[in-house]
Every structure is written in C-alpha cells, then in structure tokens.
C-alpha positions in Angstrom: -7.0 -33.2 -47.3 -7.2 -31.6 -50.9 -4.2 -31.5 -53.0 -4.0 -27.6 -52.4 -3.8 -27.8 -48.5 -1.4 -30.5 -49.1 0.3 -28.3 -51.6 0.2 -25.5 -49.3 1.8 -27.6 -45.9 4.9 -28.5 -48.0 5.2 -24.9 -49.1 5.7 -23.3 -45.4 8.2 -25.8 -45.2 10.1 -23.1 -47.2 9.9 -20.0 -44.6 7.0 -17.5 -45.4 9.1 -15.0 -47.7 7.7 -11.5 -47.5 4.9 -12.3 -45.7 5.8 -10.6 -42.5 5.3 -7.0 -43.6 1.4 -8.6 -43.9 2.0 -9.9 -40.0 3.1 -6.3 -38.9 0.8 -4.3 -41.0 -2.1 -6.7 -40.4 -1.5 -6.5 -36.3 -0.8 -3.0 -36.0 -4.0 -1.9 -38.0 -6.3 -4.8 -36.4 -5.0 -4.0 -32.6 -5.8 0.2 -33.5 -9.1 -0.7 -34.5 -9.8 -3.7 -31.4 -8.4 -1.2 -29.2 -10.3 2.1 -30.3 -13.7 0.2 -30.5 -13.2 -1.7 -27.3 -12.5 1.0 -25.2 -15.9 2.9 -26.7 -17.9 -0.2 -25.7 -16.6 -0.4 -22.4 -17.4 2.7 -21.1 -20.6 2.6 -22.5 -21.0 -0.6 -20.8 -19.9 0.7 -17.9 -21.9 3.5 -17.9 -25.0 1.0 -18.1 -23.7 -1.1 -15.5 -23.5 1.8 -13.4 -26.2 3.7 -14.0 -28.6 4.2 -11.0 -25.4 5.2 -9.4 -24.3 7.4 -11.6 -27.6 9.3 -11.8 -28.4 9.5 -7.8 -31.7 7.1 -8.0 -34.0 5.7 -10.7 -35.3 9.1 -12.3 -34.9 12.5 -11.5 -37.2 15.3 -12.4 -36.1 18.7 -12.5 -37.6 22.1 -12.7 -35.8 25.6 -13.3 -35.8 28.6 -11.0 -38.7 27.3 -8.6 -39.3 24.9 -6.3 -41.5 22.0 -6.4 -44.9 23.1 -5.2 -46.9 21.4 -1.9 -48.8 19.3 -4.0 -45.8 18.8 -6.6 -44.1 17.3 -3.8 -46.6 15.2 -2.7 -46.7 13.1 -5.9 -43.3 13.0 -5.7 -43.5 11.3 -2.3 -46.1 9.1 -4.0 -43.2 7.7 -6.3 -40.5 6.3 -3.6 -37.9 7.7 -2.0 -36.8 11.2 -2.8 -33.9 13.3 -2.4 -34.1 16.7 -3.1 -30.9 19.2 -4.3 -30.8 22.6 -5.4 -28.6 23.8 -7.8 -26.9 26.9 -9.2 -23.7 28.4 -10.3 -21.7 30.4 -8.2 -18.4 32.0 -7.1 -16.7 31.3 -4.0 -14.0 33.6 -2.4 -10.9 31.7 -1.1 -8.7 34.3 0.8 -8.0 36.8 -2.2 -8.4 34.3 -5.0 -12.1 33.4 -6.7 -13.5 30.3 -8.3 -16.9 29.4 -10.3 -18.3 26.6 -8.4 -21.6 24.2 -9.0 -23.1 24.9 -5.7 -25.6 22.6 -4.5 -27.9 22.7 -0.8 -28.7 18.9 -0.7 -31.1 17.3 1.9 -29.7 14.5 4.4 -29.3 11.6 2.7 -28.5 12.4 -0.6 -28.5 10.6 -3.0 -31.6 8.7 -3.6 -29.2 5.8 -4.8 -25.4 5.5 -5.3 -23.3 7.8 -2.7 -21.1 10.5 -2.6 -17.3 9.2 -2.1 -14.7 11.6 -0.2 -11.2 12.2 -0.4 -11.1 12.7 3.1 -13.6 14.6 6.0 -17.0 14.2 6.2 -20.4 15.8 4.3 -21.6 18.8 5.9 -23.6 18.6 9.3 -24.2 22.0 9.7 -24.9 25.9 8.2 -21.0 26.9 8.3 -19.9 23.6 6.6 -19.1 22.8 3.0 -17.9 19.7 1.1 -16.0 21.0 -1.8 -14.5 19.2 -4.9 -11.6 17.6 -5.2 -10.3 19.7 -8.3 -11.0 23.4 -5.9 -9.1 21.6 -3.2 -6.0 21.0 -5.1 -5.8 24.8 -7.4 -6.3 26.6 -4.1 -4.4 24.4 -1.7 -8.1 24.0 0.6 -7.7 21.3 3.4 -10.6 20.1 5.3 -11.1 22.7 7.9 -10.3 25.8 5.1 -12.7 28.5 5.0 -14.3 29.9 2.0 -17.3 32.4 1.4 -20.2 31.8 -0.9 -22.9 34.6 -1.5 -23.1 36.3 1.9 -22.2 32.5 3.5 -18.8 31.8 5.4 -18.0 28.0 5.3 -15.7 25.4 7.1 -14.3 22.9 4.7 -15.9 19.7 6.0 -14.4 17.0 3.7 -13.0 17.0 -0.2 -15.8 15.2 -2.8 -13.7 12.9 -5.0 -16.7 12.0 -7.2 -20.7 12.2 -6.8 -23.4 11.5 -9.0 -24.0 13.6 -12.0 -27.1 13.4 -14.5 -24.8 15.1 -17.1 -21.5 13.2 -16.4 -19.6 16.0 -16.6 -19.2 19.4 -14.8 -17.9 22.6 -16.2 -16.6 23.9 -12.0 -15.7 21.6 -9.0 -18.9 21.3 -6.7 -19.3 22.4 -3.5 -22.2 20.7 -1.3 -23.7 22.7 1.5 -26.8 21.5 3.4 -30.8 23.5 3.2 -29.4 25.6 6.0 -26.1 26.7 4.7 -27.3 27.3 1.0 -30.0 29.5 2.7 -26.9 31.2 4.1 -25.6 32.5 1.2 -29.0 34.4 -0.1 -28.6 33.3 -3.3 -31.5 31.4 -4.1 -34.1 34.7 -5.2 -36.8 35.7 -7.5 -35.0 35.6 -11.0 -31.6 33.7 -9.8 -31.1 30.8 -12.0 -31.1 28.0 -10.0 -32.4 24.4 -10.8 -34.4 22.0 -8.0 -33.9 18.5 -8.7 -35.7 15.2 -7.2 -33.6 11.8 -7.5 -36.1 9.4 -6.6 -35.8 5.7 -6.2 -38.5 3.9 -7.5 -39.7 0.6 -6.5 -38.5 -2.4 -8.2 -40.1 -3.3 -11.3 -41.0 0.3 -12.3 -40.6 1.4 -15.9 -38.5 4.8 -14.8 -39.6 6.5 -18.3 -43.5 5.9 -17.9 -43.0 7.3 -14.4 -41.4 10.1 -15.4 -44.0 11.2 -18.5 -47.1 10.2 -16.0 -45.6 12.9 -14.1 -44.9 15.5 -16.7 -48.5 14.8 -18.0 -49.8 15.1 -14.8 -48.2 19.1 -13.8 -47.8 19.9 -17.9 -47.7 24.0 -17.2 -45.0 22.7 -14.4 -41.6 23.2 -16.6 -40.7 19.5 -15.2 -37.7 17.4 -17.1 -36.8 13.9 -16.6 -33.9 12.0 -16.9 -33.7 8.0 -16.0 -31.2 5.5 -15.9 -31.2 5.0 -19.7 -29.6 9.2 -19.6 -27.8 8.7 -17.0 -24.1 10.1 -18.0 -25.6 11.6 -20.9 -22.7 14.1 -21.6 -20.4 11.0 -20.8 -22.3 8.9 -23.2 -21.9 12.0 -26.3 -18.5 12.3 -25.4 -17.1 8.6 -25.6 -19.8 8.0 -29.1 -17.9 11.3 -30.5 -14.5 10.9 -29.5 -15.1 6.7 -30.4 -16.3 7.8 -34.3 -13.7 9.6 -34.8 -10.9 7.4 -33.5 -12.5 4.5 -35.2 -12.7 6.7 -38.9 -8.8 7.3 -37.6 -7.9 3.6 -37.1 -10.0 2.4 -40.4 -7.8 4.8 -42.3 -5.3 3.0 -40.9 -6.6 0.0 -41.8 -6.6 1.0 -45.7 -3.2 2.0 -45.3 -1.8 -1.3 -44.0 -3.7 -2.3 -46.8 -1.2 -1.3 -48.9 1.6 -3.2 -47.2 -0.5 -6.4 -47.2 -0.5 -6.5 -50.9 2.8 -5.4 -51.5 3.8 -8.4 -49.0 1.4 -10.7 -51.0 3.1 -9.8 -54.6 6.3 -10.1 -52.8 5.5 -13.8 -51.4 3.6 -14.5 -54.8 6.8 -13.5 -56.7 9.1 -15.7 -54.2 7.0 -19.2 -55.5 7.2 -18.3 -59.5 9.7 -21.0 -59.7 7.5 -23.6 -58.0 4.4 -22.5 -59.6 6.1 -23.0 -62.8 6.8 -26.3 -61.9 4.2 -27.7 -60.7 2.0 -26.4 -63.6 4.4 -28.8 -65.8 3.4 -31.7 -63.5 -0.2 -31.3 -63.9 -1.0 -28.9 -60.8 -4.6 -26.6 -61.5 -5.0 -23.0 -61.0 -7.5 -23.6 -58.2 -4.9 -26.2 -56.1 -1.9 -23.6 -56.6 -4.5 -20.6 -55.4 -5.0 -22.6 -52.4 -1.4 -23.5 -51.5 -0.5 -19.5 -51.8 -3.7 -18.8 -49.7 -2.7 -21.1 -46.9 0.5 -19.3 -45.9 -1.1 -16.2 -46.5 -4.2 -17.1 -44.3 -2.0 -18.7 -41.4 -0.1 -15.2 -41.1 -3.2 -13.5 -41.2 -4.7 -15.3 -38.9 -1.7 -14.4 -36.4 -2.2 -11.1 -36.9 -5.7 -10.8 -36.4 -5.0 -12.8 -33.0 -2.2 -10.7 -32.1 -4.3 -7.1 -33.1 -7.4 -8.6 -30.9 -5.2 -9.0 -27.9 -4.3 -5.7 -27.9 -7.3 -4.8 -28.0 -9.1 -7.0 -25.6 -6.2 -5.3 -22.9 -6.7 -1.9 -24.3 -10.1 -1.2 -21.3 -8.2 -2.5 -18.8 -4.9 -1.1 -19.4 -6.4 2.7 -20.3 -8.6 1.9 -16.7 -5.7 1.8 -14.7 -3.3 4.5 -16.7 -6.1 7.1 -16.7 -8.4 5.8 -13.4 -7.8 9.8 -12.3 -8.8 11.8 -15.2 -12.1 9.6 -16.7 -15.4 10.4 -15.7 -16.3 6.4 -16.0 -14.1 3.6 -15.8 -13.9 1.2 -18.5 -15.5 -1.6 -18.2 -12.5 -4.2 -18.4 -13.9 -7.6 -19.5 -13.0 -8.1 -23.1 -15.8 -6.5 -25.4 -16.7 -9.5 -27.5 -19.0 -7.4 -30.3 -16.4 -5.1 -30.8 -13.2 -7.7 -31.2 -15.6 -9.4 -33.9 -16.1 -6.6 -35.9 -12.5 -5.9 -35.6 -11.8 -9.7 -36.3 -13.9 -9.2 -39.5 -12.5 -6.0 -40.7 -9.4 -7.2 -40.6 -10.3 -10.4 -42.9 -12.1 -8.4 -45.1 -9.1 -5.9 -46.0 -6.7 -9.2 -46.2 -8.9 -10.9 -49.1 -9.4 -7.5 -50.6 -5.4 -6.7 -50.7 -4.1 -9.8 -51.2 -6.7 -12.0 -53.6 -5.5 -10.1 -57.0 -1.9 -11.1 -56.1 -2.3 -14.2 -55.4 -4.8 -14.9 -58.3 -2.1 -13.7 -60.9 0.4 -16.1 -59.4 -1.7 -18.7 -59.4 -2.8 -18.1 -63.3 
C-alpha cells in the first residue's frame, strides 16, 4: 500500500467533514439521471421484446382508400398467414351523446400474431355486434350488451378491448372492432371515404420482414402499398419515449451540473477541515502527490456511495414506474435493470466528481 492510501485510511479515522453535501448532491443527481435513462431503455427494450405482438404479425402492408386487388391478395397469401382489417375514422351515437372512434371491420382471427385482450365479453360474432374500447366504455358508462350506432349500423356491445395491437402505438379515439359484415352495415366504406386496408401477415420463420415487404412494393409499385415490420412496430411509442427521454435526460444533466456546485463546495469545505494536518505532515517530509491521494481517498469512498446509491434508484425506477403507471402506458417497461444505461450514469457521475472536486483538492494538497 503506498504511503498515500495509508495516509488516507488514518484520515477517515477522523469523520468525513463536509463531505456529505458531496453524498447527497452526488446521489440525488446520479439516481435522476439512472432513473430518467433507464426508464427510456426499458421501454424501448420492451417494445423490441414485444414487437410481433405489438404490430399484429411480422409485417403489415397497407394501402389507402381501396382494397387489395384479386391478384394483390394473392401474393399476399403467397407470404404466410394474413389477416386483413379495415380502417377508418368515425363517430358513433351513444343515446344522445357522440364520440370519434377508430372503427375497424377485421376478419376472424385477427390478428396475424399477438391477440386482442378484453376487459370483459367477447369479440364480435355477428353484424349487430361491436367490441368497443375500454376508454368509450368508461366516458359513456357502455357495458357489454350497450347499444350504439355507427354510420347507418346499430350495434350490441359484445365485450370491452383493454388493449390490441397498434402499428402506430398510439391512438388519437377508443376503437371499436366490428366484423366484414357489421362494418358493411354502417355504409361507410365508399368511393372517396378515407379508409385504410391493412394486411398483418405472419411470415415464416427465418424471413427478413423488410426485404419482404420492398419485394412487394417493387412488385405492385403504382399500388400506393406501405410497410411496416417489427423493427416499426410502436413507432409513435418509440418517438414518444426518445422525445420525452432527451428531454428528461438534458433535465437531469442540468441537474447534474448543479450538484456540481455542491460537490466542490463540500470538497473545499473537507480540504479546508485537513489544513492543520496537511501542514503537518508537509513538516515531516509528506509530498504533494501522497497528501493528493489521502484527500482523494475519502473523497472517492463517498463518491463511490453515491454513485451506488443514485444507480439503485435507478435500476428500481422501470419497475417501480411499471407498476405505479401499468394503466396509463402504452408499453410496459421492461423491468430488468438496464445495464448500458446505469454505466453511463455510473460514468457521468465520476466524471462531474473529478471535474468539481480535483481543483480543491489540488490546492490543499500544494
């Protein structure tokens, strides 16, 4: 052991001085930034955990205001299984009150992949049946069994849609699922409506879901065909959590350079606390370099505390923001600790300790 590790274990024998503003300042910064970037990566890995689920299949291709044509859909058959949905926006008529809804006639067995999961009833079996969303369930007080009107359609509530897959993620009005017959019903699908027909396919395994989906655009290119695979899958999800994530983390880096200011003024405080035994050990022959060391020791050990304690936080942040807000996210966070993001935190953290509390220390120690 060199003589300024020994130097510094004799020193904590003397209590750490100021040095627990830098343990505060240190954790609370540290745990904002584990916390804010842990919770970003888990959703995004949660999102690519979950993402054949959360699309409906493998790929889907979409077309606007038309139908896929006979020989469309017979390369589509060609690709695996397919599940066809169409899609519009629409108001529905619930006693005297009205609500936009995302109205969608799905085929039997929808989705290609993943599943729809219901409050309570059952998918629709029939013309005069609807499964609406949970959201339009709730604001207008619709139990299974209700009745709402669609377009010129009257509908039996059949069952309340908790969630279903979404390419997007996100949906500006509750759904409302209908099968071929009862969207047919409604008369709303008509030259110039704005509708959207989409194909969630599953592909088999060991397909490259983007080649698929270009062989297919190439293939119809006058045919107004989009794709979307797994790696979109969420997409609005995805925006939202890398928005909302670089602004909390420029929010919890500010923070960061603000605790900075309490690390040094802890490190001058502790600096100023050992003048006397600076002083004399210099007399006995101790060198800058040793003396540098035994300061940095005590800082370092409550650094290191810190950092532990911040990264704890933040390790529990997924889990604990899971469970508080399981109703009102679109994805739940992953909640195994998000070991990329803790190490950046870990290293930020370091970083702004040496940077606030070197000069201190240094001036002590000459």
């Amino acid at each position: 052991m060199s003589a300024g590790l020994r130097l510094g274990r004799r020193d904590l024998q003397q209590g750490i001085g100021g040095l627990w503003l830098l343990l505060a300042c240190l954790t609370i910064a540290v745990a904002g930034l584990a916390g804010v970037s842990s919770l970003s990566s888990a959703i995004q890995s949660a999102i690519d955990g979950q993402s054949r689920e959360l699309l409906g299949g493998d790929l889907v291709l979409s077309v606007a205001q038309r139908a896929a044509t006979p020989a469309e859909q017979a390369a589509l058959a060609k690709l695996g299984t397919v599940r066809a949905s169409t899609t519009l926006r629409s108001t529905a008529q619930i006693g005297s009150q009205t609500a936009l809804v995302d109205l969608s006639g799905i085929e039997p067995g929808w989705p290609a992949a993943g599943k729809v999961t219901l409050a309570s009833g059952r998918m629709p079996a029939g013309a005069g049946e609807a499964a609406v969303g949970r959201e339009l369930a709730e604001r207008f007080d619709l139990p299974v069994g209700g009745r709402l009107r669609i377009g010129y359609g009257d509908f039996t509530v059949s069952g309340i849609v908790a969630d279903l897959p979404s390419p997007s993620g996100f949906a500006l009005s509750p759904p409302v699922l209908v099968d071929p017959a009862g969207l047919a019903a409604t008369r709303l699908v008509q030259p110039g409506s704005l509708y959207t027909s989409s194909y969630r396919i599953a592909l088999p395994s060991g397909s490259e879901e983007a080649a698929v989906g270009k062989a297919f655009q190439q293939r119809f290119p006058d045919g107004g065909w989009r794709a979307t695979d797994r790696n979109e899958a969420a997409g609005g999800t995805r925006r939202f959590t890398e928005r909302t994530g670089q602004m909390l983390l420029l929010i919890a880096l500010g923070a960061l350079g603000i605790g900075s200011i309490g690390i040094a003024s802890a490190a001058n405080a502790f600096a100023a606390s050992r003048r006397a035994t600076i002083a004399i050990l210099k007399v006995h022959g101790a060198r800058g370099r040793d003396l540098l060391v035994m300061l940095g020791t005590s800082v370092a050990m409550l650094a290191g505390i810190a950092i532990l304690l911040g990264l704890a936080v933040g390790a529990f942040t997924p889990a604990v923001v899971g469970w508080a807000a399981r109703d009102l996210l679109p994805v739940a966070p992953d909640p195994a600790p998000q070991w990329a993001a803790l190490g950046l935190s870990a290293l930020f953290g370091l970083l702004v300790t040496i940077a606030a509390a070197w000069p201190p220390l240094a001036r002590a120690a000459r």
